[in-house]
C-alpha positions as CSV (number, residue, x, y, z in Angstrom):
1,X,53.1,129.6,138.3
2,X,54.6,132.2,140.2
3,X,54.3,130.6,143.5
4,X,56.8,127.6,141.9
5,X,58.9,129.9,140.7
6,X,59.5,131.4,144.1
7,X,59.1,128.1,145.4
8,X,62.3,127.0,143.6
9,X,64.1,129.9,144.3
10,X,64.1,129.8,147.9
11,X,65.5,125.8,148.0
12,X,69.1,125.6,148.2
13,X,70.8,124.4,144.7
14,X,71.7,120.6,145.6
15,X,74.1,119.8,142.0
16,X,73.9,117.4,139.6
17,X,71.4,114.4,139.6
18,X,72.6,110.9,139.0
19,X,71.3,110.7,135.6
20,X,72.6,113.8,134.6
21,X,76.2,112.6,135.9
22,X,75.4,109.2,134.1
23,X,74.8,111.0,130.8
24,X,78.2,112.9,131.3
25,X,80.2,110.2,131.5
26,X,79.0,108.4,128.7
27,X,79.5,111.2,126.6
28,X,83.0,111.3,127.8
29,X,83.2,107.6,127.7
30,X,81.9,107.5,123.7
31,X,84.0,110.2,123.0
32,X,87.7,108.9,124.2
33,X,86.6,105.1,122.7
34,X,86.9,107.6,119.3
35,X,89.5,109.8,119.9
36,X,92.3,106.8,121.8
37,X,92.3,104.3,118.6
38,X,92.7,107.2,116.4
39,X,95.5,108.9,118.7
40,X,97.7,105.5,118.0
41,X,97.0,105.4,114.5
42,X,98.3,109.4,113.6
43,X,101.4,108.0,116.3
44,X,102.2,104.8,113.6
45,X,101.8,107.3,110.4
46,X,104.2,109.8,112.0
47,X,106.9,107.2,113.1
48,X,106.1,104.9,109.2
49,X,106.6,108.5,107.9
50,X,109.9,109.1,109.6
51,X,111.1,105.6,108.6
52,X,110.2,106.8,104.5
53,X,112.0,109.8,105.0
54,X,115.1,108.1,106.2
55,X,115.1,105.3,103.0
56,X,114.6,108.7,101.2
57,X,118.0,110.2,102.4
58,X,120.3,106.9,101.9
59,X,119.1,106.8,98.4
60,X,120.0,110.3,97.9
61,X,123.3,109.6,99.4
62,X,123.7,106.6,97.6
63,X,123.4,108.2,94.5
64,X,125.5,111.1,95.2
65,X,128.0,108.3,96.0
66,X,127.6,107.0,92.5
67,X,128.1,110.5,90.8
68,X,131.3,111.1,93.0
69,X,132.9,107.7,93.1
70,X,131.6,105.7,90.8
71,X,130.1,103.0,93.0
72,X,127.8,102.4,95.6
73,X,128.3,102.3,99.3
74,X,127.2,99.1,101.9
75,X,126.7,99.8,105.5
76,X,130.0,99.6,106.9
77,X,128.7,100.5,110.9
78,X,125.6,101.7,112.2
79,X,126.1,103.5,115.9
80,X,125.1,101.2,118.5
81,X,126.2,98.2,116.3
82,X,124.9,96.9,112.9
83,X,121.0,97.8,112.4
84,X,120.7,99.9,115.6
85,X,118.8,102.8,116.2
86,X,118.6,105.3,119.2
87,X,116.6,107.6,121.0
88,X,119.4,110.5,119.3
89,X,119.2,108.5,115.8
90,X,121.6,106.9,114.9
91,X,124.1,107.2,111.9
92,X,125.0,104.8,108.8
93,X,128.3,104.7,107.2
94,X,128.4,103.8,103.4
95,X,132.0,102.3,102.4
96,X,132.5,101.4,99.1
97,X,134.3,98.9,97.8
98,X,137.4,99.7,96.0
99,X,138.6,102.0,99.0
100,X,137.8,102.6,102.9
101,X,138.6,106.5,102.2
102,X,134.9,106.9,99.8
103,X,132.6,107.0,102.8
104,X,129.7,108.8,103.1
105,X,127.1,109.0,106.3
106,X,123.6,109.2,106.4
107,X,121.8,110.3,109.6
108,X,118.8,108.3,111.0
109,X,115.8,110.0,112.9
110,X,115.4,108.3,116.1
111,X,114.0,105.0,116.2
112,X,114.6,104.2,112.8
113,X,116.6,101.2,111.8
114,X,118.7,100.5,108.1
115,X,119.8,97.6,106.6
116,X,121.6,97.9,103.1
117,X,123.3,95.8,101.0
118,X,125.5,96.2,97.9
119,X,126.2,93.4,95.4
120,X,130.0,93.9,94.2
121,X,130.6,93.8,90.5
122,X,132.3,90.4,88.8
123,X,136.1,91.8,89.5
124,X,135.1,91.9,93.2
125,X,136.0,95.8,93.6
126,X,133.3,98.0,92.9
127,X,129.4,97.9,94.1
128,X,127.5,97.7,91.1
129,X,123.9,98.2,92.9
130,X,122.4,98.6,96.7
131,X,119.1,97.4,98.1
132,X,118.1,99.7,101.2
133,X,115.2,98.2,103.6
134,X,113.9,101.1,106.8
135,X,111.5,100.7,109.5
136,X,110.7,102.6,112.6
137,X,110.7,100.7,116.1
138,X,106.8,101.7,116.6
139,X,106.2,101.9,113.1
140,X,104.6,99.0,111.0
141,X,105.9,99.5,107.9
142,X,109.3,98.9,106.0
143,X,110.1,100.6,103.3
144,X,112.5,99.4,100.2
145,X,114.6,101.4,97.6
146,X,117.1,100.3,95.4
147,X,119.1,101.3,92.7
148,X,117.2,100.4,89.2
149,X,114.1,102.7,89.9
150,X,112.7,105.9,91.5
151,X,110.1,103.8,93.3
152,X,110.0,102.9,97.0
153,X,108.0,100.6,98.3
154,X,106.2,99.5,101.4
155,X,105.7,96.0,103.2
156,X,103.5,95.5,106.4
157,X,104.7,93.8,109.2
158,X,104.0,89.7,108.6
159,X,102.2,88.5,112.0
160,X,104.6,88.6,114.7
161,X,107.7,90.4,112.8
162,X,108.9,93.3,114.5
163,X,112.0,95.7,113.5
164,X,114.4,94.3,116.5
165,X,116.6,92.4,113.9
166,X,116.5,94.4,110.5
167,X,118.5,92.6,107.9
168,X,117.8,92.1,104.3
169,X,117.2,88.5,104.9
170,X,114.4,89.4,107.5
171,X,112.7,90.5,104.8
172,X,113.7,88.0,101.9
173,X,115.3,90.8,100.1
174,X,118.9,90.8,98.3
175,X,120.4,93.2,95.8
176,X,120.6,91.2,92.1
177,X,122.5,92.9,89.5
178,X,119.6,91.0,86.8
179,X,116.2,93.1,88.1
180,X,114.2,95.3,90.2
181,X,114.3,92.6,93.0
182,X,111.2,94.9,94.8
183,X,109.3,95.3,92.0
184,X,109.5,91.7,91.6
185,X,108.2,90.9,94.3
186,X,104.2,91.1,95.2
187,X,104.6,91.6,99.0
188,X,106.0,95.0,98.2
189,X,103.3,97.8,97.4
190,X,104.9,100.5,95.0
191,X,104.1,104.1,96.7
192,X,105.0,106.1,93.7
């Protein structure tokens, strides 16, 4: 015993064997198969998150708008153009209808895109309610609020839709004066 023990001391370390490297890069292999999918996913929840947030802000601007002025606001111009976002997030500006001088703005996080409408009362002067629709460009979520609940809710991207052109109609959505128009409808998911 003590002969191979000297005997393997005196030969010169050589490294790894083959199998030995084989086994190390399927462990490494195995473990980024894990870890790459599930990298993506926590990326979608951050930027779906940041897209909730945002529909979270125009409806407390909206209503803040309502206490103030009595009325609700549409989007009037989003920078970069109607339903824009950009890498510094872009803004919203809420006009109502009676005057150009009640405005409010609501800041987007970057990447996020708004579309919201505002159905104006019979007298054609004031908005009587809003429908507010979000979505993040890498997200795959919208998310809807409106005036006649708390809720918000969610959609999933249909195959093949992507945020590029968020409008109302995109969605089939439009502010009714008559009912919850996303409560309504079964493609939305109520969140809370």
């Amino acid at each position: 015993m003590f002969k191979a023990i000297h005997k393997m001391k005196g030969r010169k370390d050589r490294g790894f064997t083959l199998v030995e490297l084989l086994i190390v890069v399927a462990i490494i292999g195995i473990l980024a198969a894990i870890a790459i999918p599930q990298f993506g996913a926590y990326r979608r929840r951050g930027y779906n998150a940041s897209a909730l947030s945002d529909s979270r802000n125009i409806r407390t601007t909206e209503e803040a708008m309502q206490a103030d002025f009595t009325e609700y606001g549409a989007t009037a111009a989003a920078t970069g153009g109607a339903g824009a976002a950009s890498a510094a997030g872009a803004t919203i500006n809420l006009v109502g209808g009676r005057t150009t001088t009640t405005t409010q703005t609501v800041a987007l996080s970057p990447g996020v895109i708004a579309g919201i409408e505002s159905e104006v009362n019979t007298a054609g002067v004031s908005r009587t309610d809003y429908l507010a629709i979000t979505a993040h460009q890498s997200g795959d979520n919208y998310y809807g609020i409106d005036n006649f609940s708390t809720r918000t809710y969610r959609r999933s991207f249909a195959v093949g839709e992507t945020v590029a052109n968020l409008q109302l109609g995109v969605v089939n959505e439009a502010p009714t004066s008559a009912a919850d128009e996303l409560g309504a409808d079964v493609t939305w998911i109520t969140l809370q």
